[in-house]
C-alpha positions in Angstrom: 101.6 68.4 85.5 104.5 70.3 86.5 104.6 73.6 84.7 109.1 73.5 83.1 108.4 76.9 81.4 107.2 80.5 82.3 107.4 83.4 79.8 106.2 86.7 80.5 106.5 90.4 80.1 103.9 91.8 82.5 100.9 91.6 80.2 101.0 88.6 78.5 102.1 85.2 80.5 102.5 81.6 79.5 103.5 78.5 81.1 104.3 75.0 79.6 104.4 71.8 81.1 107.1 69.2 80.7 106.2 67.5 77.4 105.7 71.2 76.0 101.8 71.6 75.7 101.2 75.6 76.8 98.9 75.2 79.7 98.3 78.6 80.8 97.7 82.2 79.2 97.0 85.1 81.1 96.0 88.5 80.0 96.5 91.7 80.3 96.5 90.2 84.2 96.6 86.6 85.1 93.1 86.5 86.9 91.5 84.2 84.4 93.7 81.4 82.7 92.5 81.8 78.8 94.1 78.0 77.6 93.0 74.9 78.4 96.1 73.8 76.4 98.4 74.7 73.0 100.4 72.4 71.1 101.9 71.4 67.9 101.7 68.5 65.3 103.4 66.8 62.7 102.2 65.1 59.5 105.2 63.7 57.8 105.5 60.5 55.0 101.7 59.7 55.9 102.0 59.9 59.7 100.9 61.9 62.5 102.3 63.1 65.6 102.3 65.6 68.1 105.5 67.0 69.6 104.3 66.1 73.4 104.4 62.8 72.1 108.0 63.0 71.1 109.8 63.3 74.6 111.0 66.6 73.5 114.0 67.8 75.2 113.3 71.5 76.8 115.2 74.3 78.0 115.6 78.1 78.3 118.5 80.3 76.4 121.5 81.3 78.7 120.3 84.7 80.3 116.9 84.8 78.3 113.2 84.2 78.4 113.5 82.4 75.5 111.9 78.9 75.6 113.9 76.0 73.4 112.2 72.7 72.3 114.0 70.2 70.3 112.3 66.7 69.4 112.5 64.2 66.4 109.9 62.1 64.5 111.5 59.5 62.7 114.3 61.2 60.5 112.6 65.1 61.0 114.3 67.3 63.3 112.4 69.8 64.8 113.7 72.9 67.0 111.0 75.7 68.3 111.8 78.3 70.4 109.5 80.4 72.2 109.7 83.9 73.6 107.4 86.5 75.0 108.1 90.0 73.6 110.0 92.4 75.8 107.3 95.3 74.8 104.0 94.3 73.7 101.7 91.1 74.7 103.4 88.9 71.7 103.9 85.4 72.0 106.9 84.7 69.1 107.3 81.3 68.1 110.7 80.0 65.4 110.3 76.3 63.7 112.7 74.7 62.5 112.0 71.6 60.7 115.0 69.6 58.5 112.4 67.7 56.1 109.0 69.2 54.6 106.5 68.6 56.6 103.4 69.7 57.8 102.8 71.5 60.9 99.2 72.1 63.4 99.0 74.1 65.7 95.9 73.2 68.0 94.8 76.5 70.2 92.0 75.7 72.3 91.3 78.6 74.3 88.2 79.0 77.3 88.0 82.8 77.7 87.8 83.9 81.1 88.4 80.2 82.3 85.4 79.3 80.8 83.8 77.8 77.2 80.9 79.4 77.3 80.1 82.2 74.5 83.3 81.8 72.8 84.2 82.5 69.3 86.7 81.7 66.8 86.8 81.9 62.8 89.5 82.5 60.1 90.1 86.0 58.7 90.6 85.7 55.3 92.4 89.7 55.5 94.8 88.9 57.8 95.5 84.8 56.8 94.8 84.7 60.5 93.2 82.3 62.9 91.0 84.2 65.8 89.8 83.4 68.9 87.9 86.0 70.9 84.9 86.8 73.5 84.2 90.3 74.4 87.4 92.1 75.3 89.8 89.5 75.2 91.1 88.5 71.7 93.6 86.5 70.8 95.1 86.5 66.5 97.7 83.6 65.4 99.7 84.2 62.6 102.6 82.8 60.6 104.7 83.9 57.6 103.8 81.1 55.4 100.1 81.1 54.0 97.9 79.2 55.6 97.4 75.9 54.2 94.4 74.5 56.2 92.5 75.5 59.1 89.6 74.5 60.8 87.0 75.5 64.0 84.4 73.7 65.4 82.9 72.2 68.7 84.6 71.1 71.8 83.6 69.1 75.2 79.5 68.9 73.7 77.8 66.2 72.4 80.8 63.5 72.2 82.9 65.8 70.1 86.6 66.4 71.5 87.6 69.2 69.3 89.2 70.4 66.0 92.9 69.4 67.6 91.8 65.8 67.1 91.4 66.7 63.6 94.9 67.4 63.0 95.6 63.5 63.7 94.8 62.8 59.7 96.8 65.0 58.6 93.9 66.9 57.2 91.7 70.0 58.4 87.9 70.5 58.1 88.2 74.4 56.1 85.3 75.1 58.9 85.6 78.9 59.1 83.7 79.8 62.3 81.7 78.4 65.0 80.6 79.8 68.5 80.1 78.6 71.7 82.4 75.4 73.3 85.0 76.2 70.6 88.2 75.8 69.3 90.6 76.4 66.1 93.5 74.1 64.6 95.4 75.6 61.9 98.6 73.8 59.7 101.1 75.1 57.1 104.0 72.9 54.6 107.0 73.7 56.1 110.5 72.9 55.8 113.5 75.0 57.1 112.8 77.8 59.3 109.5 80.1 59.7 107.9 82.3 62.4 104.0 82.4 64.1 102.9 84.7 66.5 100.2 85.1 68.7 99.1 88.5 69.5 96.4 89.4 72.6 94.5 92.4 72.6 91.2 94.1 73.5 89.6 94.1 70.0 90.0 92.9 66.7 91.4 96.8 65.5 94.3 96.6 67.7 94.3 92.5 67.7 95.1 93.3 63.6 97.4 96.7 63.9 99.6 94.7 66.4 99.3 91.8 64.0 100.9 93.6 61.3 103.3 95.6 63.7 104.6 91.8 63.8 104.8 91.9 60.0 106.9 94.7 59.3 109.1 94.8 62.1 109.7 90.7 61.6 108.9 88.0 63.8 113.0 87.4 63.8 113.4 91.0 65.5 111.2 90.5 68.2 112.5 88.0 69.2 115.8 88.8 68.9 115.6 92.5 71.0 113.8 90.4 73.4 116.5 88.2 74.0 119.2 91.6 74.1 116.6 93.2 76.5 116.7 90.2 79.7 120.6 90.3 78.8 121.2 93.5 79.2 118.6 93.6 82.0 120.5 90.8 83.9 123.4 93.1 84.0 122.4 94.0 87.4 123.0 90.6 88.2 126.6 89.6 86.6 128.3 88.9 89.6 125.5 86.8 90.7 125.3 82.4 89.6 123.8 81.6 86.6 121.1 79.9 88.7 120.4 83.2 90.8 120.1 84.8 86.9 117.9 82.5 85.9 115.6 82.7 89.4 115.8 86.6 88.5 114.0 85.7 85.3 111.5 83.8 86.6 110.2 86.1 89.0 110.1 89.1 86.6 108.0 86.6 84.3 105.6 86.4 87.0 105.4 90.5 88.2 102.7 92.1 86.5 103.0 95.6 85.4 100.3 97.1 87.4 103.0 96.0 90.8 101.6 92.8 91.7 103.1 89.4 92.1 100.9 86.1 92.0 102.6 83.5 94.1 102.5 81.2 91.4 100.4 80.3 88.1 100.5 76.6 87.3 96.9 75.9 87.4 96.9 72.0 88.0 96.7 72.5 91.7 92.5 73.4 91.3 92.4 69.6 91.8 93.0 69.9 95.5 90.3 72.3 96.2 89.5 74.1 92.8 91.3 76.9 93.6 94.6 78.4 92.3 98.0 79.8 94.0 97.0 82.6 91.1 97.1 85.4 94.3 98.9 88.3 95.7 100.1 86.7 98.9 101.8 89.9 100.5 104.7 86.9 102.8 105.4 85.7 98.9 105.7 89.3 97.4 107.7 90.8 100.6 110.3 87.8 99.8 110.6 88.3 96.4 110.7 92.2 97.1 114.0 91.3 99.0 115.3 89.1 96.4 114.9 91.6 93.9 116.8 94.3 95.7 119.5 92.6 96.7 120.4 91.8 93.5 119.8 95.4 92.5 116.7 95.9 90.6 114.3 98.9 92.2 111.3 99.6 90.2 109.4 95.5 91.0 109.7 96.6 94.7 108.6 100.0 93.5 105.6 98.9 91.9 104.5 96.2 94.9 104.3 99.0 96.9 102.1 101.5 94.9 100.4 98.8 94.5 99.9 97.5 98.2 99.5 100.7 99.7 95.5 101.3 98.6 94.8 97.8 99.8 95.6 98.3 103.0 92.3 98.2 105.8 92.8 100.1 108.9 96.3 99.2 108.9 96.8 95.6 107.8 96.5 92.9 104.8 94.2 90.7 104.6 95.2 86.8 103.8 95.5 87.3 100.0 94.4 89.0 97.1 93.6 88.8 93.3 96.0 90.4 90.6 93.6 93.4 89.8 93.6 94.2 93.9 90.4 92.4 95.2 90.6 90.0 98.1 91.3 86.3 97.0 89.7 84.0 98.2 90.0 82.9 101.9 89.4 80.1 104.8 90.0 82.1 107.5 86.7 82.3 109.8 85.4 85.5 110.5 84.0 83.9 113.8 86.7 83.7 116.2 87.2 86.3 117.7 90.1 87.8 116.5 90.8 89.0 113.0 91.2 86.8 110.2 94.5 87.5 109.1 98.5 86.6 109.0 99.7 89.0 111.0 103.2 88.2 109.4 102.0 89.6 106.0 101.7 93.5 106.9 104.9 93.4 109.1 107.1 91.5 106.5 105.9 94.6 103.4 107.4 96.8 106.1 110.3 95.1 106.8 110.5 94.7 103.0 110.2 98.0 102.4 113.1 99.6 104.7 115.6 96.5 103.0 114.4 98.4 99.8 115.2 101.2 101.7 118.4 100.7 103.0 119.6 99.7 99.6 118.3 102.6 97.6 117.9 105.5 99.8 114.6 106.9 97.4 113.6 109.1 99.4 111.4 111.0 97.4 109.2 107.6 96.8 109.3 106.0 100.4 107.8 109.8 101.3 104.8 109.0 99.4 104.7 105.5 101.6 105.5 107.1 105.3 102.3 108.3 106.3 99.4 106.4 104.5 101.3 103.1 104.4 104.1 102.8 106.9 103.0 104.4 109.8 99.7 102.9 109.3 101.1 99.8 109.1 103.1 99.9 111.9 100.5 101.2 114.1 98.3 98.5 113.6 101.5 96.2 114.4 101.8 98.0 117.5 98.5 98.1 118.9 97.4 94.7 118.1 99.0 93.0 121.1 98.4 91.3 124.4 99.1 93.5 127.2 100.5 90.6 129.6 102.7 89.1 127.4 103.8 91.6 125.0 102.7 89.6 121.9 100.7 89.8 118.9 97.0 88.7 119.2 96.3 85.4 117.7 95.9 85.4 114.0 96.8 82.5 111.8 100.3 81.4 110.8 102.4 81.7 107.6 101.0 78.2 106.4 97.7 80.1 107.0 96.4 76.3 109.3 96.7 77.7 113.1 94.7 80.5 114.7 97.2 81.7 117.8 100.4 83.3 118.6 103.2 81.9 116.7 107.0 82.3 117.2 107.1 83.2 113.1 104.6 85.9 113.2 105.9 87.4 116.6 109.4 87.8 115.4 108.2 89.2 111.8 106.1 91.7 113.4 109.7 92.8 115.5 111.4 92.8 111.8 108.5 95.3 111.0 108.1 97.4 114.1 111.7 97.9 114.0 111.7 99.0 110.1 109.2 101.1 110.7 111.1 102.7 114.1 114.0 103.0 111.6 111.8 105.2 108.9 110.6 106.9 111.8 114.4 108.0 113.0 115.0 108.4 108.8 112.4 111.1 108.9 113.0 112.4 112.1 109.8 111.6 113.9 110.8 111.2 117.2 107.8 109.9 118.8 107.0 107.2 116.6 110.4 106.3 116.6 110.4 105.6 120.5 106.4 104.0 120.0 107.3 101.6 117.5 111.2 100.9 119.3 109.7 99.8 122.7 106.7 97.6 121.1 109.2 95.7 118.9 111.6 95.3 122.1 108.3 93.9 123.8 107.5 91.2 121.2 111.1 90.6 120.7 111.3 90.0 124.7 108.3 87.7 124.6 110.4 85.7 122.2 111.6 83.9 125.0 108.2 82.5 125.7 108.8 80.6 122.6 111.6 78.5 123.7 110.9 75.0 125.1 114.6 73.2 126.0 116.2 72.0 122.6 113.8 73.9 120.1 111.6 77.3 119.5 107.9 75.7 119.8 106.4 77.3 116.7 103.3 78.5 118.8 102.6 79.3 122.3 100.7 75.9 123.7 101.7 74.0 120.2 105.8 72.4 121.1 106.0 70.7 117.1 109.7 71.7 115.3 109.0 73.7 112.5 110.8 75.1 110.1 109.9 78.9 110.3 111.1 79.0 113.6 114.5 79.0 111.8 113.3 82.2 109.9 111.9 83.8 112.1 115.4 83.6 114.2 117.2 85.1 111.2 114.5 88.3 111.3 114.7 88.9 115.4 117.6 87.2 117.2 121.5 87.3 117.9 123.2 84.8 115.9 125.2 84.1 118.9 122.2 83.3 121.5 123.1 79.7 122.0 119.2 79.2 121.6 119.6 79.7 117.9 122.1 77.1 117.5 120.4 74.7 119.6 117.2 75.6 117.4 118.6 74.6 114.1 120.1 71.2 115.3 117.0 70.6 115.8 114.9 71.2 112.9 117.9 70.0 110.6 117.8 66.7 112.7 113.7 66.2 113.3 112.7 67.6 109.6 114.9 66.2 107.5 113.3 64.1 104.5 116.2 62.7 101.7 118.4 65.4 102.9 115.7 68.4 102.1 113.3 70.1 105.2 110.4 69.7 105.8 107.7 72.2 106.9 107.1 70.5 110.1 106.4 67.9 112.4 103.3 66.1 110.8 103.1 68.0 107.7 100.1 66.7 105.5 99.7 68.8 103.0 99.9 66.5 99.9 101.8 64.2 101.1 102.2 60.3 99.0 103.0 58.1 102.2 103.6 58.5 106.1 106.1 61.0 105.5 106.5 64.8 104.6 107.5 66.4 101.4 110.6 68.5 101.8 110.1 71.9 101.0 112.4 74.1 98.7 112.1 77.1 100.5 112.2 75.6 104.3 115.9 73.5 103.0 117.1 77.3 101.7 115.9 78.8 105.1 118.7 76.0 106.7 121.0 77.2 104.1 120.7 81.0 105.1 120.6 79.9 108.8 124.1 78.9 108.6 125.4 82.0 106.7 123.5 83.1 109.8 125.6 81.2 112.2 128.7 82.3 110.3 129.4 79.1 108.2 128.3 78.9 105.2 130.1 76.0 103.8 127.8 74.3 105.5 125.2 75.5 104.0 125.8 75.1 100.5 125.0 71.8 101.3 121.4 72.3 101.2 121.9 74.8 98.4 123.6 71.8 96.5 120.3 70.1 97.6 118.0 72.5 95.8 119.6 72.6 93.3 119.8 69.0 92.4 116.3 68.3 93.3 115.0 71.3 90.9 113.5 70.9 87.5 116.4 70.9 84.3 115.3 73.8 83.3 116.6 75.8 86.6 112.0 75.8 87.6 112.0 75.3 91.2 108.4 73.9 92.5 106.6 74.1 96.1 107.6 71.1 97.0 109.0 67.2 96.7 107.6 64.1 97.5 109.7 61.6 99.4 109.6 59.7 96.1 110.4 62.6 93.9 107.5 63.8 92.4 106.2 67.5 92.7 103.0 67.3 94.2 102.3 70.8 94.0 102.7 74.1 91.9 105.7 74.7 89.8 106.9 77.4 90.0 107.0 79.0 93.2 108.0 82.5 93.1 108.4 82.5 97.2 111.1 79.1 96.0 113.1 81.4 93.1 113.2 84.5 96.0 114.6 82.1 98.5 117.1 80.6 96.4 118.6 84.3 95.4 118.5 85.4 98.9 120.3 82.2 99.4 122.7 82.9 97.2 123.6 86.0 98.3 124.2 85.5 102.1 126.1 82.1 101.3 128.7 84.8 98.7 128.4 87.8 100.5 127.5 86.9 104.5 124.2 87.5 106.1 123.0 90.5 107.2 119.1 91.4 108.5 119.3 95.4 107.4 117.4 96.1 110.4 
């Protein structure tokens, strides 16, 4: 299910579906999803119900990572709202109920993405529920004693867990149990009270950050934390509300050790049992961009630290996990050629000097010249066909074709010219000249590309594809009359309900004989004609995006002809597009480079 809700501070992340059941909790890094799924009951005049039941209505506060549900069960009102602390890996939770009642909340965790081992019991000390295995622990607490709880088996011998308990309106008082495991916990409520989750290493700190909760108030916390994203979107004022609220999202989804997953809504394991949980360096070099334009340094900062030790001999490989190990990949080792995207390594330079050009640090792009840049750029330079001036073949930013695309051969320009451009910064002379004439060669074999009315996206492949429109914006004159000619043609063969689609014959989760329109392919049109120099035209496809985006401003992969999301939501490469969007359509294009 579509994932309406991310909250996150770096540490400690969280992510809710549509009918409010939390879905995934990552921590201290999100390379292990620790929830199989969270959510809350209500017992009131003899019946039972739980709020995903309740078509609850869901939204963020203006300007805040602050999560608001509001649902009703017969005559009871109930408002929660739901924030990640700005400071320490604290999920904060306010209910608001207008009758007594009783409230459950069901918490079944599998620790490492799995239910093996587990543990969870009630601590009498703390009047808190517990849920731990090895390092990872995880204490809920309210500020109302606890008026039953229970623990007990899960997925084994027909039983379905302690959350079905809850649907009696009455709790077991089972204090521990090990293994497939899970806890439900309820309290008699009426007006307003406060629960926290708190994630830690151990039960010591689990407990001292438990209490720091106690005596600096639930209410605090959460109410610094909504101050802090305000006064951190100051930055951003001049910016839409919807460019604000992208900004959010993608700082939900950086992790303080630098790294950026491309997105963690876990439902797509169903297509291959795999996650989007990754470092994709194309993703993070986007949302690098969309964070300095609008202004904010240290994310791009922090990707780069990051990025610089994972570079091998000079480029990235396809993807890599949040802790810096290589993901996982389908990119044969047994062709020939290496198994990369090309486009990855040269878009972190290019992503770099925009960072550059912007901020002018020039005591931290020092520390980046020699081990990252130039090595970088090197590679870029040397990995190319003699004859034609090209890359080698390596596999394309959908990561489906091996061979020499039109994407990846004008990214690796973007790069070899950023890097020619720290180069002149730093007054290296001969790398300058090296790194000018290999991007003018690529950008010459551009031409190549074109096949009459459109840039084929690969050399022996003619299909319209979207990139190509992209890959324009990084390497060519606005005013070649090929680029024009270019997006008639994508707007005119790709077009699906008025969004783009990736290409001709896209299959990728598609529902019938036709495409899914992607979010960031129609925002690429949008750019392209801030490119062209009109940009009331594209705020069409802006308008687009925007309509076709989730109501809480989420923007997914991708939509079906039919209008379901058939993929992960949200994208962070979507949110980076949409800002960068944004801020060509207000402020005109420009490539930096």
């Amino acid at each position: 299910m579509t994932r309406y809700v991310i909250l996150g501070n770096g540490q400690l992340t969280v992510l809710a579906d549509k009918d409010y059941v939390l879905r995934e909790l990552y921590y201290p890094l999100p390379t292990d999803n620790h929830l199989v799924f969270s959510k809350v009951g209500l017992w009131y005049k003899g019946k039972f119900a739980w709020l995903d039941q309740l078509n609850p209505r869901i939204s963020y506060e203006s300007d805040a990572l602050t999560a608001v549900i509001e649902a009703q069960f017969d005559d009871l009102k109930v408002k929660i709202r739901d924030a990640v602390d700005m400071a320490y890996p604290i999920l904060v939770r306010e209910v608001t109920l207008t009758q007594e009642a009783t409230v459950f909340f069901a918490w079944n965790f599998n620790v490492y993405n799995n239910n093996i081992g587990d543990t969870a019991f009630y601590d009498p000390f703390t009047d808190s529920m517990v849920h731990y295995k090895r390092d990872r622990w995880f204490m809920f607490s309210c500020n109302l004693h606890t008026y039953q709880y229970a623990t007990g088996y899960k997925e084994i011998g027909g039983l379905q867990g302690t959350w079905k308990d809850c649907e009696d309106g009455a709790l077991s008082m089972n204090p521990i149990a090990q293994g497939s495991v899970d806890f439900a916990v309820s309290f008699k409520a009426n007006g307003t009270f406060f629960c926290w989750l708190v994630a830690s290493n151990n039960y010591e700190n689990a407990r001292r950050l438990s209490e720091y909760v106690g005596r600096k108030t639930p209410k605090e916390l959460m109410g610094r934390t909504n101050n802090y994203w305000r006064a951190w979107l100051f930055k951003a004022r001049d910016l839409e509300e919807v460019a604000r609220r992208s900004l959010l999202i993608i700082a939900a989804h950086w992790q303080n050790n630098g790294s950026i997953p491309a997105a963690l809504d876990t439902d797509i394991m169903r297509f291959n049992r795999d996650t989007y949980n990754y470092v994709w360096h194309r993703d993070a070099a986007f949302a690098s961009i969309a964070m300095s334009l609008a202004g904010y340094q240290d994310f791009s900062r922090n990707l780069f630290n990051f990025s610089k030790s994972l570079l091998y001999r000079g480029f990235l490989f396809q993807k890599y996990t949040c802790d810096g190990h290589w993901g996982s990949t389908w990119h044969p080792w047994t062709s020939g050629y290496i198994p990369i995207q090309e486009d990855e390594t040269a878009l972190m330079l290019y992503a770099a000097w925009v960072h550059f050009y912007l901020f002018r640090d020039v005591d931290f792009i020092k520390s980046l010249y020699r081990p990252a840049i130039k090595a970088a750029a090197d590679f870029l330079a040397g990995y190319r066909d003699e004859e034609t001036g090209l890359p080698l073949p390596s596999y394309d930013l959908w990561e489906e074709r091996l061979g020499v695309h039109f994407f990846t051969s004008a990214a690796v320009y973007a790069g070899l010219t950023a890097a020619a451009k720290f180069a002149e910064f730093f007054g290296d002379e001969e790398y300058r000249v090296k790194y000018s004439a290999a991007a003018e060669e690529v950008k010459k074999g551009l031409d190549k590309f074109f096949v009459g009315d459109h840039f084929a996206r690969s050399l022996h492949d003619d299909k319209v594809d979207s990139s190509t429109l992209l890959g324009a914006m990084l390497a060519l004159d606005p005013k070649d009359e090929r680029v024009k000619v270019n997006r008639k043609k994508v707007e005119e063969v790709l077009n699906v309900n008025g969004g783009i689609a990736r290409y001709e014959g896209d299959w990728y989760l598609k529902e019938d004989e036709r495409p899914n329109a992607w979010f960031i392919s129609t925002l690429w049109l949008a750019q392209h004609y801030a490119f062209e120099g009109n940009p009331e035209m594209g705020k069409k496809y802006l308008e687009w995006v925007l309509k076709n985006s989730l109501s809480t401003g989420v923007i997914p992969e991708q939509i079906s002809p039919s209008g379901n999301y058939p993929s992960v939501s949200p994208l962070v490469w979507s949110h980076a597009e949409l800002i960068r969007t944004i801020y060509y359509l207000k402020k005109g294009f420009n490539r930096f480079i």
